[in-house]
C-alpha positions as CSV (number, residue, x, y, z in Angstrom):
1,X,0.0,0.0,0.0
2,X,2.6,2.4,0.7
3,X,6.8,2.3,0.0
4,X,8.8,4.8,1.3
5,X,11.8,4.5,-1.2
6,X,15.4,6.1,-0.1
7,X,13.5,8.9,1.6
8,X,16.2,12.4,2.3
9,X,15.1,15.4,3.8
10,X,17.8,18.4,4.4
11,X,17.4,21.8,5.8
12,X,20.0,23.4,5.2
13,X,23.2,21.2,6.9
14,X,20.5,19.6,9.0
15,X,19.4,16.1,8.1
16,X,15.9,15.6,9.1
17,X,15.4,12.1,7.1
18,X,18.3,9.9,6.4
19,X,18.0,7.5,3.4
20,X,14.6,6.3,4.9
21,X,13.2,3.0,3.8
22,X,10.4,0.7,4.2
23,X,6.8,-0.7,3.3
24,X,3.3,-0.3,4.9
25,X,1.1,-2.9,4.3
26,X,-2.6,-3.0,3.9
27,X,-5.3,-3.5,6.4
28,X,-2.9,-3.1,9.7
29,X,-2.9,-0.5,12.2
30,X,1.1,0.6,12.5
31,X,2.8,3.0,15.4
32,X,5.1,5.2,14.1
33,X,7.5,6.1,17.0
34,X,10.6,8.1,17.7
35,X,11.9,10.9,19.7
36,X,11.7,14.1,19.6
37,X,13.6,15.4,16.5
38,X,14.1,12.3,15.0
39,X,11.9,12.9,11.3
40,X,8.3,11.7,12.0
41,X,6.5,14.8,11.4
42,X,9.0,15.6,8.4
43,X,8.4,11.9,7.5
44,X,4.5,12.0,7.4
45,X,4.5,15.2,6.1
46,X,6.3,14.5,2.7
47,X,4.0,11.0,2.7
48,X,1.2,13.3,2.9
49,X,2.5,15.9,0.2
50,X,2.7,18.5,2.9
51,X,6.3,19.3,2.4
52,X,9.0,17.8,-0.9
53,X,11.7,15.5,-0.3
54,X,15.5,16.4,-1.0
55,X,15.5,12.8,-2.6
56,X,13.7,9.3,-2.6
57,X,9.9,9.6,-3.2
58,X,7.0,7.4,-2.0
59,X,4.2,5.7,-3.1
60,X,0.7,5.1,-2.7
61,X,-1.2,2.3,-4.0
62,X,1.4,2.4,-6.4
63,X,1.1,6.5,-7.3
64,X,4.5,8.8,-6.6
65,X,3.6,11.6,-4.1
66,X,5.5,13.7,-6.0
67,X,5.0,12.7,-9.7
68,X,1.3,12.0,-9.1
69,X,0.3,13.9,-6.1
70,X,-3.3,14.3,-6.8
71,X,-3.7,10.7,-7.6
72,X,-1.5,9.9,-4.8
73,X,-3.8,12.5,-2.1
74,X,-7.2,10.7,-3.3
75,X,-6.0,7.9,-1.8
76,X,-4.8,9.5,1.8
77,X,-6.8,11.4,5.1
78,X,-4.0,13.3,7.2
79,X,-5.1,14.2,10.9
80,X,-2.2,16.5,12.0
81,X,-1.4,17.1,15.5
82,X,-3.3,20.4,15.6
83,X,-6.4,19.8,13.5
84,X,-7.1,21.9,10.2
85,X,-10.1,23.7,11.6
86,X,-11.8,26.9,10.9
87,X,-13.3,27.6,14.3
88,X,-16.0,30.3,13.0
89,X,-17.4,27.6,10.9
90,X,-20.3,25.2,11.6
91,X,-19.2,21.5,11.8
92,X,-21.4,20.8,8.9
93,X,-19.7,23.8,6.9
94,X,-16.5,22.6,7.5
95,X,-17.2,18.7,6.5
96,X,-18.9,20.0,3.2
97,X,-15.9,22.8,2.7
98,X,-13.4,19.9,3.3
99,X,-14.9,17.5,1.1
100,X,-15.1,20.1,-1.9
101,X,-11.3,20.6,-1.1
102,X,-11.2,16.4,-1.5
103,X,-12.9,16.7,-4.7
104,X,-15.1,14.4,-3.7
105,X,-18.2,14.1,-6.2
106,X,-21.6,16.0,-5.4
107,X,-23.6,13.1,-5.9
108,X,-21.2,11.3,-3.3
109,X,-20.6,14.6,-0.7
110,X,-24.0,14.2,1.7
111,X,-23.3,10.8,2.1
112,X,-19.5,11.1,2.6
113,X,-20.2,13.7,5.4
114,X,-22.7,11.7,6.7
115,X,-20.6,8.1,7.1
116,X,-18.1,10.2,8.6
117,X,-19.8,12.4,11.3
118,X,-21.5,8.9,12.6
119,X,-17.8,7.2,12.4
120,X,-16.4,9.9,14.6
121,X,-20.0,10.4,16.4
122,X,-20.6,13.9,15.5
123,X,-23.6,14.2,14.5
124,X,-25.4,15.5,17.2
125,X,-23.1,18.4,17.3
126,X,-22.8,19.1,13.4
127,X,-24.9,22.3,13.8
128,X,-22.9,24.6,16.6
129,X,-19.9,26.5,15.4
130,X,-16.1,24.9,16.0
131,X,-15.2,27.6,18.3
132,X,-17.4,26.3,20.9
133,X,-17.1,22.7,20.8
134,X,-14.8,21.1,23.6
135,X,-11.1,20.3,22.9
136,X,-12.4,16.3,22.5
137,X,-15.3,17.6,20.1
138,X,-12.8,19.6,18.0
139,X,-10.6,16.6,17.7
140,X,-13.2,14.5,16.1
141,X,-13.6,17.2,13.9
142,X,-10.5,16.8,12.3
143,X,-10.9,13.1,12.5
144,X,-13.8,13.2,10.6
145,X,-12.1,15.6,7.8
146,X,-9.6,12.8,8.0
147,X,-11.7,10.0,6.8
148,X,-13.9,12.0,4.4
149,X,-14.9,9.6,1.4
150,X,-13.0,7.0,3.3
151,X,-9.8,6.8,2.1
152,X,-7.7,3.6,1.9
153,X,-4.8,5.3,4.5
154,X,-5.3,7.4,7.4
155,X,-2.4,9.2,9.2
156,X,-2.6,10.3,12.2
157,X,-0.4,12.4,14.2
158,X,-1.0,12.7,18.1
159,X,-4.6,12.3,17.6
160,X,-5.3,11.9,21.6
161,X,-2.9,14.4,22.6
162,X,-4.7,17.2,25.5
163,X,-7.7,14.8,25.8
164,X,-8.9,13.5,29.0
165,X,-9.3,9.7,29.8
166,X,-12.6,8.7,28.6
167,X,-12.1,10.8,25.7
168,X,-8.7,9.3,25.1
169,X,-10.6,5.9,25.1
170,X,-13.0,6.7,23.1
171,X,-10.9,8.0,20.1
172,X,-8.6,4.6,20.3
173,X,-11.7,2.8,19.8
174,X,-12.5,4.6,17.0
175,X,-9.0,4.0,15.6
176,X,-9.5,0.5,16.0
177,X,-12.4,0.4,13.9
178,X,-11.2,2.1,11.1
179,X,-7.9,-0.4,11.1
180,X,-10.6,-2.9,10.1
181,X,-11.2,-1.7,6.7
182,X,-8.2,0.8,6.1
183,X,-4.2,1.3,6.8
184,X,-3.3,3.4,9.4
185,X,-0.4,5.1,10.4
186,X,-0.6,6.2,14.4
187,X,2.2,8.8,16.0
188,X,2.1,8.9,19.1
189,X,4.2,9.4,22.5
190,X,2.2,7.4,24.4
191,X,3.5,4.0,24.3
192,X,0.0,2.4,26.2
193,X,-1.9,3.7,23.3
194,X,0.5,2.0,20.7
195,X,0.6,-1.3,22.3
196,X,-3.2,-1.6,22.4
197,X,-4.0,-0.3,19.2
198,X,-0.7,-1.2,17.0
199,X,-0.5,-4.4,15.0
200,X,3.5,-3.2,14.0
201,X,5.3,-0.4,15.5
202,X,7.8,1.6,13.4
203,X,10.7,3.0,15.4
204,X,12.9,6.0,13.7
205,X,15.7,7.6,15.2
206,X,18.0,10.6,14.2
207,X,16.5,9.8,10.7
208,X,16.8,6.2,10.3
209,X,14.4,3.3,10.9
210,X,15.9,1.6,13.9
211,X,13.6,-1.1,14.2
212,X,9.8,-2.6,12.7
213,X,7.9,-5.8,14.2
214,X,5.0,-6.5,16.2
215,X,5.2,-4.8,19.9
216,X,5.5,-8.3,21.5
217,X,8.2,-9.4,19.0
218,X,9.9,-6.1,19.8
219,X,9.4,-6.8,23.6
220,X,11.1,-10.4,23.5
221,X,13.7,-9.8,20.8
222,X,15.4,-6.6,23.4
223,X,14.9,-8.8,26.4
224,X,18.5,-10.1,27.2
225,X,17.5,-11.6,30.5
226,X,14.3,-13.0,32.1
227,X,14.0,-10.5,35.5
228,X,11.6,-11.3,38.6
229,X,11.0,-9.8,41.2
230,X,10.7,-10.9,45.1
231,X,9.0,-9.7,48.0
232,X,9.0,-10.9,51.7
233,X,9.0,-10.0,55.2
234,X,12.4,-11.4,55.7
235,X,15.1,-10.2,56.3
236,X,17.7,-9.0,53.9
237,X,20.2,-11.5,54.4
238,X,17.9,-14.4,54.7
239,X,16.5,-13.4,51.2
240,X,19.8,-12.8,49.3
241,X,20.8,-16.5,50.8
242,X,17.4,-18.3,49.9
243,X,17.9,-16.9,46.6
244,X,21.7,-17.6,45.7
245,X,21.0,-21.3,46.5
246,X,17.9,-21.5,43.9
247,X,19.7,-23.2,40.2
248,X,20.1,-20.8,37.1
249,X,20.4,-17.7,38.8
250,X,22.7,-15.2,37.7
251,X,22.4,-12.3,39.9
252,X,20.6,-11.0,43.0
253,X,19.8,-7.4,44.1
254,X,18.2,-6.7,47.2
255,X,17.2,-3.7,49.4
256,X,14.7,-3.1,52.2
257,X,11.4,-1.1,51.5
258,X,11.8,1.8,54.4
259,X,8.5,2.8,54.4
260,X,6.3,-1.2,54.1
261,X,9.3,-3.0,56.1
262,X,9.5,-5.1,53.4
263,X,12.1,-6.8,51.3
264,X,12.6,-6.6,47.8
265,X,14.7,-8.1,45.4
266,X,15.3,-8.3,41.5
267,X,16.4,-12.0,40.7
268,X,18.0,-12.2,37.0
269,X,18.4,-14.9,35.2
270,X,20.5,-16.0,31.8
271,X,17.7,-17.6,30.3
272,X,14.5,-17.8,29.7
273,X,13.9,-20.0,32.1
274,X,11.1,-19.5,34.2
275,X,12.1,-20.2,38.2
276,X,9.4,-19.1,40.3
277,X,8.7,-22.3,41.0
278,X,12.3,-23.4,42.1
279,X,11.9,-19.9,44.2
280,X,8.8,-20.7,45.3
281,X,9.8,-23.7,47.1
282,X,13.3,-22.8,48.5
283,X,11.1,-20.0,50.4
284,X,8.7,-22.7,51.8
285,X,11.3,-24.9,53.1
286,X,13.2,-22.1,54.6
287,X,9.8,-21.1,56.4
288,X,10.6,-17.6,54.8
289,X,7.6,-15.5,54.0
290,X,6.9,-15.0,50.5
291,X,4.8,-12.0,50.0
292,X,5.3,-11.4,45.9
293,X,6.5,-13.3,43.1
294,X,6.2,-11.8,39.6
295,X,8.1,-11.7,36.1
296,X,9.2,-8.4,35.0
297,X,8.3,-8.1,30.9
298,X,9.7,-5.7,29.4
299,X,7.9,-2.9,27.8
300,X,7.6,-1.4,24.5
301,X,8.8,2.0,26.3
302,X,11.8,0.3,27.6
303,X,12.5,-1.2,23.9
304,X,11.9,2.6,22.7
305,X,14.7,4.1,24.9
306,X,17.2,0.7,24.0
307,X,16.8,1.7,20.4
308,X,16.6,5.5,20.2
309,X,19.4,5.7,22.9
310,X,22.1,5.1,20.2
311,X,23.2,1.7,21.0
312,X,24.4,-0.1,17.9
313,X,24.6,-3.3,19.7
314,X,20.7,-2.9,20.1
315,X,20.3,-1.9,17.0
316,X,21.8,-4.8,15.0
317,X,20.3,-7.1,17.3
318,X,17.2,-5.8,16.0
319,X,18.1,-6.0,12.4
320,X,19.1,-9.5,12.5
321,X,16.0,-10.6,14.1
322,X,13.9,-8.7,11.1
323,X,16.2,-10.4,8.5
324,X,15.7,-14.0,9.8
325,X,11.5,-13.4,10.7
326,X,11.9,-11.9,6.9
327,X,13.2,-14.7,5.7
328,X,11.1,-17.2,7.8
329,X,8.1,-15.8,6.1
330,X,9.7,-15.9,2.7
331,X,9.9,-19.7,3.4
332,X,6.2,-20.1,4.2
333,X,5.0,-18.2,1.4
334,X,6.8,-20.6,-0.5
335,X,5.8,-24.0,1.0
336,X,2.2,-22.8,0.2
């Protein structure tokens, strides 16, 4: 659906985008993720036609954003971080100024504004000016601009940022549906909202893609140890001694909680080896109380600041994972 093809953006000496590859397929929902600075913005924006590239082009569908950009537009609904809105219009106004500026067909435009003011549950407010809709109104506003004549991708760009919980909820939900029938590209900061809404996440760094897999993928490929974490009414010495008799072990931490009078420890391990069990027991037959006894995952916002913290050792771990997974699937396609 879309190829972003040796992508470069420079301002000036400053290079935004640095020889940016890869491919978006259809029908997932995909987190685009990086850190401040590092091209995501300047990324969707030339995917969108907001802004030209020094060099490299993409493709919609097949269509060159730069060679065919009206063909290649048709075929995209862009929801920036602050919504294109004219505040002194009505909602309805702005839907049926929007969709003229789609080029949408007459015929089509009633219906258009009406499939997407029910999507983004609008309607009941499509009569009162902009200006004095809510913050969470206004943002399904622009949603709703977005998927006007329901294009085949929708990019969105902070879409929850300022909102308040339920709100926040409410527009992930509706990003969820529209992943059902379209491709959509999320940015966000908020790694919760990418791990329950993302099918892939796209990491970009200083310019360059750094990593792209599933969260979970992402979560177990970075996770160099298997971490757990004890608690106990013990005390400290007892614990760290229960603990460095229990097999495949590498390492113990352990520190007394001041303010519970408790005991906790991390326990590492060099595999993936789970040992609660083994822990479990050496506790019992040491009469030792055992208050907690959980593995630690790793999150995708500890795999974000592995990858974007400029480790090349994380970095190439990455890439050889995505080569082998690459070629794994290469290998069923062709067994079927």
């Amino acid at each position: 659906m879309i190829e972003v093809k040796n992508l470069v953006k420079k301002y000036g000496s400053h290079l935004a985008v640095d020889h940016l590859n890869f491919t978006v397929e259809s029908g997932k929902i995909y987190g685009f993720l990086g850190p401040n600075g590092a091209g995501k913005s300047t990324t969707m924006n030339i995917m969108t036609g907001y802004i030209g590239a020094t060099e490299g082009d993409v493709l919609i569908d097949g269509h060159s954003i730069s060679d065919e950009p009206e063909e290649a537009k048709k075929r995209i609904g862009y929801l920036p971080e602050i919504p294109p809105l004219y505040i002194d219009m009505k909602v309805i106004e702005y839907l049926k100024f929007a969709a003229e500026l789609k080029g949408i067909e007459k015929g089509k435009r009633a219906k258009a504004i009406t499939d997407a003011m029910q999507l983004t549950r609008i309607s009941d407010v499509q009569g009162r000016l902009i200006k004095n809709l809510s913050k969470g109104y206004r943002q399904r506003v622009g949603l709703a601009q977005a998927v006007l004549g329901l294009p085949e991708v929708i990019i969105l760009d902070e879409p929850t940022v300022g909102l308040d919980p339920k709100q926040i909820i409410e527009i992930r939900d509706m990003i969820k549906k529209l992943g059902k029938k379209h491709t959509v590209i999320l940015s966000s900061h908020i790694m919760q909202e990418v791990s329950a809404v993302c099918d892939e996440v796209m990491i970009i760094s200083h310019g360059k893609m750094v990593a792209c897999d599933t969260p979970a993928r992402l979560e177990k490929i970075m996770e160099d140890t298997s971490k757990i974490i004890v608690k106990s009414n013990a005390d400290a010495n007892s614990v760290s001694n229960i603990l460095n008799t229990v097999p495949s072990i590498a390492s113990v931490s352990v520190k007394k909680n001041e303010e519970t009078g408790t005991v906790e420890a991390v326990v590492t391990t060099n595999t993936n080896e789970d040992v609660r069990e083994r822990i479990f027991k050496a506790f019992a037959e040491n009469d030792a109380s055992l208050l907690e006894l959980y593995s630690h995952k790793m999150s995708l916002e500890d795999v974000f600041i592995k990858l974007t913290s400029g480790s090349k050792k994380e970095t190439e771990k990455v890439k050889r994972h995505t080569i082998k997974k690459k070629d794994e699937d290469a290998d069923k396609e062709g067994e079927a």
